[in-house]
Structure formats: C-alpha cells, structure tokens
C-alpha positions in Angstrom: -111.8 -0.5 54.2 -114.0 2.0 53.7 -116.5 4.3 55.7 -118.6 6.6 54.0 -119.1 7.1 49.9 -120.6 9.6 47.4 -124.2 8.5 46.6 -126.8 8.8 49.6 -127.8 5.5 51.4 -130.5 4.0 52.9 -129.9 3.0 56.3 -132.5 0.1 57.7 -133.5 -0.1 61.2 -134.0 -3.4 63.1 -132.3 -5.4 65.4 -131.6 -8.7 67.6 -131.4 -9.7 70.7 -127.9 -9.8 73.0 -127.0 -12.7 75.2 -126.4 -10.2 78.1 -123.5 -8.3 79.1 -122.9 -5.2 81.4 -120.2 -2.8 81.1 -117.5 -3.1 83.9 -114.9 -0.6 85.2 -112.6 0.7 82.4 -109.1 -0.2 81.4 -106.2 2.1 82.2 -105.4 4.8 79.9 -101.8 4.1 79.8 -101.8 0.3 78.7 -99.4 -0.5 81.6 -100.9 -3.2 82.9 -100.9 -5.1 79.4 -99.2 -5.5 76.2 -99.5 -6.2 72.1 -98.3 -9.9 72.7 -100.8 -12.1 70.7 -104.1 -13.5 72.6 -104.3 -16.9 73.3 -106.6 -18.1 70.7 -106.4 -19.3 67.3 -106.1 -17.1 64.3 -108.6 -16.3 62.0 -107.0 -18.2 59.5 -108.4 -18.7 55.9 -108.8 -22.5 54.7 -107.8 -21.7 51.5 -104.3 -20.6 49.8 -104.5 -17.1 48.5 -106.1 -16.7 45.1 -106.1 -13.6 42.6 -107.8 -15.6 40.0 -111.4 -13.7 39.3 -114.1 -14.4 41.8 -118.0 -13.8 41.8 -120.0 -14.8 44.6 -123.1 -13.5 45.5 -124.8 -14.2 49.5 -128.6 -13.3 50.0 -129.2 -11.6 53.6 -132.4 -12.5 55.1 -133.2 -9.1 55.6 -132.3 -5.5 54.4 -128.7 -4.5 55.8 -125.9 -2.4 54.5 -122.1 -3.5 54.1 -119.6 -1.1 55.2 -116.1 -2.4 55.1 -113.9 -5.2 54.2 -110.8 -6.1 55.2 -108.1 -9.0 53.6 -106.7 -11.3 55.8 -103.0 -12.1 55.7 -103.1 -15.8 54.0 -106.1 -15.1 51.8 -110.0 -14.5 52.5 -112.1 -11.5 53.5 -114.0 -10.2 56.9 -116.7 -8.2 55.8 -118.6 -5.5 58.4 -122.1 -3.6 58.2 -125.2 -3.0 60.1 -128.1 -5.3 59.7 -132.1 -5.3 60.5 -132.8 -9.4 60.6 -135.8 -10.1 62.8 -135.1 -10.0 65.9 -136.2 -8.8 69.4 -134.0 -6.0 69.2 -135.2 -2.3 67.9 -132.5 -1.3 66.0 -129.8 -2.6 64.0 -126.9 -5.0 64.9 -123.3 -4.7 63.9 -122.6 -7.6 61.5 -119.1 -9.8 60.4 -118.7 -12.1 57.6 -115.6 -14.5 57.1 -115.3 -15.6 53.4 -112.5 -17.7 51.8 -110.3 -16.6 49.2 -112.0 -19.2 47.1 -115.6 -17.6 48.0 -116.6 -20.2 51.1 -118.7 -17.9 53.6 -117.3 -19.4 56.5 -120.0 -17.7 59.3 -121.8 -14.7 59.4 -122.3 -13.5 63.1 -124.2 -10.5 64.6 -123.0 -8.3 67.5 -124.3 -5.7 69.8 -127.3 -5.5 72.1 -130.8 -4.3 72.0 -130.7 -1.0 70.4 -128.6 1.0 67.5 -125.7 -0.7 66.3 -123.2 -0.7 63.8 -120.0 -1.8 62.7 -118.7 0.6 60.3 -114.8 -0.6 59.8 -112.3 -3.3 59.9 -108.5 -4.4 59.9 -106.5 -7.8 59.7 -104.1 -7.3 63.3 -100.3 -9.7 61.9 -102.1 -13.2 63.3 -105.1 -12.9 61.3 -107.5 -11.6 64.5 -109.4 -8.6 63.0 -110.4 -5.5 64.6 -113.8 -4.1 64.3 -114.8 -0.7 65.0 -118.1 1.1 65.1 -121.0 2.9 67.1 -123.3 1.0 69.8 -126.1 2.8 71.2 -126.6 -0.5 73.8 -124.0 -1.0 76.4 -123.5 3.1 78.0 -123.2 2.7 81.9 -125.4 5.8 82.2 -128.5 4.0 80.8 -129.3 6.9 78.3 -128.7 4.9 75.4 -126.4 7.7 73.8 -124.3 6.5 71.0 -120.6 5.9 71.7 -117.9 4.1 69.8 -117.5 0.4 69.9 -114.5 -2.0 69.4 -114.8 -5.8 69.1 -111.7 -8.3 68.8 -112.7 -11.2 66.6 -111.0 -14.3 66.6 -111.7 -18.1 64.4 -115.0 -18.0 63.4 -115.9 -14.4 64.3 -115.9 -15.2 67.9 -115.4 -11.9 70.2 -112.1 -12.1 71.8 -113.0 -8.9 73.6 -115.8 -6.2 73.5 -115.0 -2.3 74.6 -117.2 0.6 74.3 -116.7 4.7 75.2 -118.5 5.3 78.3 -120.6 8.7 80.4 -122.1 8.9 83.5 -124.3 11.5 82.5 -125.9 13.0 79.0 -124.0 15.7 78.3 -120.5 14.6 79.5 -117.6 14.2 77.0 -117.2 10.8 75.4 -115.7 9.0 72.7 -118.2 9.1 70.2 -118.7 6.7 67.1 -115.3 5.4 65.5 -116.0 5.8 62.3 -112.1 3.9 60.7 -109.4 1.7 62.1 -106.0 0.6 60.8 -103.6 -1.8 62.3 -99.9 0.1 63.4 -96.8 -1.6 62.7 -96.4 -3.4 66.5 -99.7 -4.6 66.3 -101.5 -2.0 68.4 -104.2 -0.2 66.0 -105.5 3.0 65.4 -108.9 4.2 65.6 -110.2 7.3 64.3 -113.5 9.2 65.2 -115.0 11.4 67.4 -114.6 12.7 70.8 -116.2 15.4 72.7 -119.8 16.2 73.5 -122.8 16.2 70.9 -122.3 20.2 71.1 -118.5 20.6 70.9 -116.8 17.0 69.3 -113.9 17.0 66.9 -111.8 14.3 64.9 -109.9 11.8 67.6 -107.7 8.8 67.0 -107.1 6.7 70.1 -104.6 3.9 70.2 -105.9 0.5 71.5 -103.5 -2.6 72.4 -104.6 -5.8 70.9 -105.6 -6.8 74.3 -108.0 -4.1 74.5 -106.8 -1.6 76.5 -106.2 2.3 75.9 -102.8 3.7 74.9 -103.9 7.2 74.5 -106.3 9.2 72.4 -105.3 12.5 70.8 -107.3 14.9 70.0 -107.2 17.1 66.7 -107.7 20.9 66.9 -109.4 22.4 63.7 -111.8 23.6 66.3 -114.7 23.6 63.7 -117.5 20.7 63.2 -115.3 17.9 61.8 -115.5 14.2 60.8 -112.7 11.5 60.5 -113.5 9.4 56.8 -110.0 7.2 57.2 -107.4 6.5 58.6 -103.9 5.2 57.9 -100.9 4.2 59.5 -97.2 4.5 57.2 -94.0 1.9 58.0 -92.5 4.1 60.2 -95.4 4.7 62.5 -96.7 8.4 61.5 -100.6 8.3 61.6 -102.6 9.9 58.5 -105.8 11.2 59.3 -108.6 12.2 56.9 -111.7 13.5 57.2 -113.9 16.5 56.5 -114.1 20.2 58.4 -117.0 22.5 57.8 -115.3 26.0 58.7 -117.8 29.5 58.7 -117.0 32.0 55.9 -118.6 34.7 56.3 -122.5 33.3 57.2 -122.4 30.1 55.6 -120.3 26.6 56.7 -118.3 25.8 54.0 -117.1 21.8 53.8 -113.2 20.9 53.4 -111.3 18.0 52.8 -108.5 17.7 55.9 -105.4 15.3 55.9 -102.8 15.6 58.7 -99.8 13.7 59.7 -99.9 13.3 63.0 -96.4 11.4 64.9 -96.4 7.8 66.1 -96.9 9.4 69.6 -99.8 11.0 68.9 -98.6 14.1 70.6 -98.3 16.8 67.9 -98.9 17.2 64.1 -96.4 16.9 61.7 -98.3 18.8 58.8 -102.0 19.1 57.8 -103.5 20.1 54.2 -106.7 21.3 52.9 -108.4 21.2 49.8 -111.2 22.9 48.4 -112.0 24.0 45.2 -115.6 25.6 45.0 -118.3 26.8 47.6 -119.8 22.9 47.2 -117.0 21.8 49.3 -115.9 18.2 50.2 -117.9 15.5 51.0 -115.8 12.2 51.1 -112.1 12.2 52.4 -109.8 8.9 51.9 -106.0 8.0 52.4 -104.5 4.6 52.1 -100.3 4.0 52.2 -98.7 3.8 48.4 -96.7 0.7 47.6 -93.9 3.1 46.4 -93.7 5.0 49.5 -96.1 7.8 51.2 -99.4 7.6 50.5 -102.1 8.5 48.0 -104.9 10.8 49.4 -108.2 11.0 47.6 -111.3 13.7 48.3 -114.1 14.2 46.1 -116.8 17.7 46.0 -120.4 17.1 46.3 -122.0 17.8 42.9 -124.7 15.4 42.2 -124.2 15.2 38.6 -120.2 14.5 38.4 -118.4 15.6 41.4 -114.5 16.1 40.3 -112.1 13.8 43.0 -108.7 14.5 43.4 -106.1 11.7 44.1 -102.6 13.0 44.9 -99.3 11.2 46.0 -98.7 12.5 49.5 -94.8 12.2 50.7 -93.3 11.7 53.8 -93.1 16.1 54.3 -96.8 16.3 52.8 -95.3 17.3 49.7 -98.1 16.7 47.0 -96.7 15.2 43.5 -99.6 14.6 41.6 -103.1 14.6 41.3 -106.8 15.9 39.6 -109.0 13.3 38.7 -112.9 13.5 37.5 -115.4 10.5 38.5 -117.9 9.3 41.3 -115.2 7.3 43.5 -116.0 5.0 46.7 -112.9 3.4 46.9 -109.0 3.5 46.3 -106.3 1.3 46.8 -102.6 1.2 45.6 -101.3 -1.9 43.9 -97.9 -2.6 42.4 -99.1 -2.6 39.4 -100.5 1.4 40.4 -104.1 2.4 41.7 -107.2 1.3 41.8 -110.2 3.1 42.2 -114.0 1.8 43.0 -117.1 4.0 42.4 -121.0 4.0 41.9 -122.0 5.6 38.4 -125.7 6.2 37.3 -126.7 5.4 33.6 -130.0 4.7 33.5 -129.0 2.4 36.8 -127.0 2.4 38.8 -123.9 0.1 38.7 -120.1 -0.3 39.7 -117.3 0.6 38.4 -113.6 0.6 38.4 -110.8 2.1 36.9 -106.8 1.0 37.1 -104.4 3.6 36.6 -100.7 3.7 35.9 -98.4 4.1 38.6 -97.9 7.9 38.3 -101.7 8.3 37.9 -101.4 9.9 34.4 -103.3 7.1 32.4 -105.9 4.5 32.5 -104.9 1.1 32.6 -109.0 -0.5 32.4 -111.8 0.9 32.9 -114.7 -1.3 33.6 -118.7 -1.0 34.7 -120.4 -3.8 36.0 -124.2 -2.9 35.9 -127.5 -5.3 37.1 -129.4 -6.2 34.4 -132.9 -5.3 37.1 -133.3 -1.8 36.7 -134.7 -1.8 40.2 -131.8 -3.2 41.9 -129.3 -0.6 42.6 -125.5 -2.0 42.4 -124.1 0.2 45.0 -119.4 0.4 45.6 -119.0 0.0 48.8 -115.0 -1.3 49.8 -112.3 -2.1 47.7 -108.9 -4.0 48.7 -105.8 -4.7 47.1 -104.4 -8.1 46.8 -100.5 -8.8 46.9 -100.0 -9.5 43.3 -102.1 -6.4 41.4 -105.6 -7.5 41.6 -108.4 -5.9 44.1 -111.4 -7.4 45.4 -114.6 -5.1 45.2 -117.5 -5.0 47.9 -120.8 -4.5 46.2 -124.2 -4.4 47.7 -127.1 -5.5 45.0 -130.4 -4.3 46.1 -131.2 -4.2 49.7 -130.2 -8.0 50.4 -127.6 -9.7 48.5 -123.8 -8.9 48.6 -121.3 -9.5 46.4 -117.5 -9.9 46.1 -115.9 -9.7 42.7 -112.5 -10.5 42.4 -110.5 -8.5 39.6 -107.4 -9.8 38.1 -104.4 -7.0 37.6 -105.3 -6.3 34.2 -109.5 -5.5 35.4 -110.6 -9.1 34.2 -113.1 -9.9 36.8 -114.1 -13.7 34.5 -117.7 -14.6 34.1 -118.8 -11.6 35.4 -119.5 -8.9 32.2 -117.6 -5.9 32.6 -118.3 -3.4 29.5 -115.1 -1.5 28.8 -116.5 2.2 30.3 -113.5 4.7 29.1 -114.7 8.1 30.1 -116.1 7.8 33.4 -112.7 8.4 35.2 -110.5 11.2 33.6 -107.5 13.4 34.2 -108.4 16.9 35.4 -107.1 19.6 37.1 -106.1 19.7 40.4 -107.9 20.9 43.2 -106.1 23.9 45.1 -104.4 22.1 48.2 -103.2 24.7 51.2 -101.4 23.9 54.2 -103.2 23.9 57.4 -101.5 21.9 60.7 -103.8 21.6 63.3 -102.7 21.6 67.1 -102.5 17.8 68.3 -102.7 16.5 72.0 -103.5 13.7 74.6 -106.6 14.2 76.2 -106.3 13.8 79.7 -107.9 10.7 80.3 -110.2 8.2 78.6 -111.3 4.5 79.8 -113.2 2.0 77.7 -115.7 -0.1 79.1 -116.2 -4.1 78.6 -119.1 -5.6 78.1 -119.3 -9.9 77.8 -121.4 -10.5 74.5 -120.7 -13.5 72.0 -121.5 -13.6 68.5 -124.7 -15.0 67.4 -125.1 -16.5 64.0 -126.9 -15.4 61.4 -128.1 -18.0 58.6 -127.6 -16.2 55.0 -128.2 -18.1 51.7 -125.2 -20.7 50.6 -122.4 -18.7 48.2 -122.9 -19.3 44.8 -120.8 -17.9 41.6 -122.5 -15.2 40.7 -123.0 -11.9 38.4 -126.1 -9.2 38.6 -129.1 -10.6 37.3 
C-alpha cells in the first residue's frame, strides 16, 4: 500500500468506456440490514504456493498509466491498482487492477470506472483473499455534475466486481465524501477507508468503516479544523485505527505543512492521542504508518526539500509513546518485517532509480542498502509500493518509464537475483529526530452518510505477456 510519494508525478489523462450502470438509493448508515459474513463467491486465490525467492517481471501497458498500490494476498500473489489512459471512448482515466502470481503469472488486468476521471489509488487483501479497492470516480454522482467523490469496488477471482459504491450529492456544493485516498482491512473483516469528507471549501481527514458487503458502518470525522489530507491508514490487533496524513495550519500569514498521526478507538467515536511533527518552515509533505511485527506501529514522515529531504521513522506504542526515530533519505515506502524494516524510495543520480534499505530491528543500523537504476537515462525508475512478505523479504512496485511495471521480489538479506542491485551505503542514514508534539484532535460520527451503487463489470485490458526482467 501506498498513496502518495516524494518526487512529483505525471498524471496521464484518458479513459474507456463503461458497460453502463446508474447509481441507486444508498445503503443504511448503520450496517443493520447486513453483516461481515463472506460473499458468495470464490476467493481471489493465487495458483501458486507462496514464494520469497527473488522475482523480476516486467509487464508493458499499452498506454501511459501510473501504479499506485499493491496489496499481498493471503496464500501468495499480488493485486496491483493505478489509473490508466488506454484508448478508449472515455475522456479521462480509468481505475485499473492487476492479479499477479507469486511466481510472476499476470493472471488479468481489468479496468474500472465510467466515462470520465477515474482512479484507484489503494488496496487491501479482506481474510478470503477478496481485495478492496479504494479511490476517486468523477463518473457515477447522482447529481450529474461530474464532481469527484470517493469510490469503493469489491473484487473477487479474476478481478471481477463483487460490488461497486461511490459517495453521492444532490447538488454542487453539498457535503460529500470526497476521494479515499487509503484502505486497510480491520480485524472482523470490515475495512477502513481514509480520506476526505466535507465540501471543496471546508473538507477534512475522514475514515468511514465499510462491511465487506458494502454497506456503511459509520464515518468519523477528524477535527484539526485546518486544510488536511489522509496519506495512510492502519488498523492495530486490537482494533484502534491509526491515521496519517498531512495539516497545513496558518502561522502568522503563511500555511505551514505538518505531519499528523492520531489514534483514533475501534468505534471511531473519539481520539485516543494525536502527534505532530515538524521540524523546519518546509514542513511535511508525505505521512505513512504501517503496524510493527513487534507490537505498535512504525510511523514514517518526510519534509519537502528537493535535494535530500530528512524522513523520520519512529516506533509508535500502544500510548503514542515514540521510542525511536530520525532517518535521512528520499523514502516511498516502509514496511516492517521480522527480520526489522524495510524502506522503498526514488533517488536521483544522474537518473533516477530505486532503492531500498533494510534496517535492524531497533532502526539503529543498515542491514543492505541497495539501488536498482535503468541503464536508459530517459526512463525514469520511479518507487511506488512496497510489501512485506511473511518470512523477511518485500516485494517492491516500480514503474519504468511511462508504460512498463515491474515487481522485484527481495529476499531478507536485499538479494533481489538477476536483477543488479549496486550496494548504495549512504543514501539512507541515521539522523536526528524531528521534534514530535502532541496534538489530539476532536473525533466524531457524522450524522449520516449513504453510498451509492452503481452495476459496472470489469473490462479487460490486454498488456504484454510477463517476462523475467531487469531495467534495460
């Protein structure tokens, strides 16, 4: 998972066209006419036994698009979300899935949406191997404005939609549920969406809880009252819901950017604690939290300086007690292994390339340090996700120029195989930390929000076969 990153992107328009579909009346707030039991349909379930031998497979798009997120199932095997422009009818982009094996088998590629803007911008594996996609559609509001608002889609074997929803308005300037920018799965199955909600003058970080059938538990809003974004999400054993984002707060005559992270309960009814960090008048740009294996979670924020913006990763426990942290690199990514951390990032040296960095479990040395660079100096090899895999290795999401992907598979120790990986010491380094403060927002229900269905299927996209690959 992972929803926005350091370096600037170029975001393609285009589009296809959508079998059809009009929004109906929406579910009931209060899940009471449904529950988390599974849907009648067969999991996505990976061919394949799980693999954390190195892997390098590279699939050319048939146009330009843009990967966003990628989720691991629960036997093995990848979904993969973006935004793409392939020819189409459409005039804007579609949201996009890919199901890949853990042996590197694209198993389909599908698009989703309608006729205008739309995106998928995160996923997560629900217990039976269904995934959850979240995003933005500008196609399916009631109103007929064509106002973005935040998008879910169920996807079952195959990438088929189980079930599409969508925020809804009956008129431009009412208050919506605006893009959903991260999802994570909670620990009965339900999920967790972060975003926005509000109006396009007055919206704030939101997280609404969704059944797996599709229907709204609640959504809570979080009161910073200041122009705010939600980066991640995450969602700990016991069911307390971590939020991160950005704030930009007024001091004085100028809008200065902050990291935010707040606990908010299982309930979503109040706010156990919230923290900021910011160390200079830059301010944050890029705010991620994903659970620890040895408890809590690790919380990572990085400042906007173009030429080596410092990040800070700190262990975050169950009080919001922070135990460690101050690191300096260009970072996209982080997960938490069992063998420690690993972090994913985009580095310029003459080109631009990936690279990744394992660290020891209490984040006080390097365990590798590797940068994967394309030989073209005019293809960009852009970070995009990272995941862990259950023994100590992660699997990075890379996007090589403006039409091939690529998934490389590292083992625990950084050895990604046939791929060349130049031992990069340097890039990632302990530093100071950045000043932390506490800060704990208010938290509530908002009275009332409905999502509206729409019947769309997924239509398949034809990419170029998967072959073992490294950046030419």
């Amino acid at each position: 998972m992972r929803h926005s990153y350091l370096l600037p992107l170029v975001i393609s328009c285009g589009g296809a066209p959508s079998p059809g579909g009009s929004p109906d009346a929406g579910f009931p707030p209060d899940g009471t006419e449904a529950t988390d039991a599974p849907m009648e349909d067969a999991p996505l379930v990976d061919p394949s036994p799980a693999d954390e031998s190195p892997l390098q497979i590279g699939i050319d798009w048939p146009g330009t698009f843009l990967p966003r997120a990628m989720t691991r199932l629960p036997g093995g095997g990848y979904v993969i979300v973006g935004q793409d422009n392939t020819a189409g009818s459409g005039t804007s982009t579609d949201g996009f899935a890919v199901g890949v094996s853990s042996s590197g088998e694209v198993l389909w590629v599908h698009r989703y949406g309608g006729l205008y803007a739309d995106a998928l911008l995160d996923v997560t594996a629900l217990p039976g191997g269904d995934v959850i996609a979240v995003g933005a559609t500008n196609s399916f509001d009631a109103s007929g404005f064509g106002t973005e608002v935040g998008y879910l889609l169920r996807l079952g074997a195959n990438g088929q939609v189980i079930w599409s929803r969508h925020g809804d308005r009956t008129n431009a300037s009412q208050t919506r549920l605006m893009k959903l920018t991260a999802v994570a799965t909670t620990p009965d199955g339900a999920v967790i969406a972060g975003g926005n909600f509000g109006t396009p003058q007055d919206n704030g970080q939101s997280v609404v809880r969704v059944h797996a059938n599709g229907s709204v538990d609640w959504l809570a809003r979080i009161g910073f009252d200041s122009v705010e974004s939600v980066d991640d999400v995450a969602v700990l054993p016991d069911g307390t819901i971590l939020v991160a984002g950005n704030l930009a707060a007024l001091i004085g005559n100028t809008f200065a950017p902050f990291a935010t992270l707040t606990a908010v309960e299982a309930d979503g009814l109040t706010a156990r604690w919230g923290r900021l960090a910011r160390r200079s008048t830059v301010g944050i740009s890029y705010s991620q939290i994903t659970p620890a294996v040895t408890g809590g979670a690790l919380w990572m924020f990085s400042e906007m300086i173009p030429s080596a913006p410092p990040v800070e990763i700190d262990h975050i426990a169950g009080d919001g007690t922070l135990t460690r942290g101050g690191l300096s690199g260009r970072v996209a990514g982080l997960v938490d292994t069992v063998v420690g951390p690993v972090i994913l990032g985009t580095d310029y040296n003459g080109t631009y390339a990936a690279h990744w960095a394992g660290l020891s479990t209490s984040m006080t040395a390097e365990r590798f340090e590797h940068r994967l660079a394309s030989t073209d100096t005019n293809d960009e090899l852009v970070a995009r996700d990272i995941v862990a895999e259950p023994g100590g290795g992660s699997t990075a999401l890379l996007q090589h120029g403006a039409q091939r992907l690529l998934l490389v598979r590292a083992a625990p120790n950084g050895d990604v195989g046939m791929c060349t990986a130049a031992s990069n010491t340097g890039v990632v380094t302990i530093a100071d930390p950045i000043p932390v403060s506490p800060s704990a927002p208010s938290v509530g229900h908002v009275a009332s929000l409905s999502l509206a269905t729409v019947t769309e299927s997924a239509r398949s996209v034809t990419v170029g076969a998967a072959d073992a690959s490294c950046p030419q």
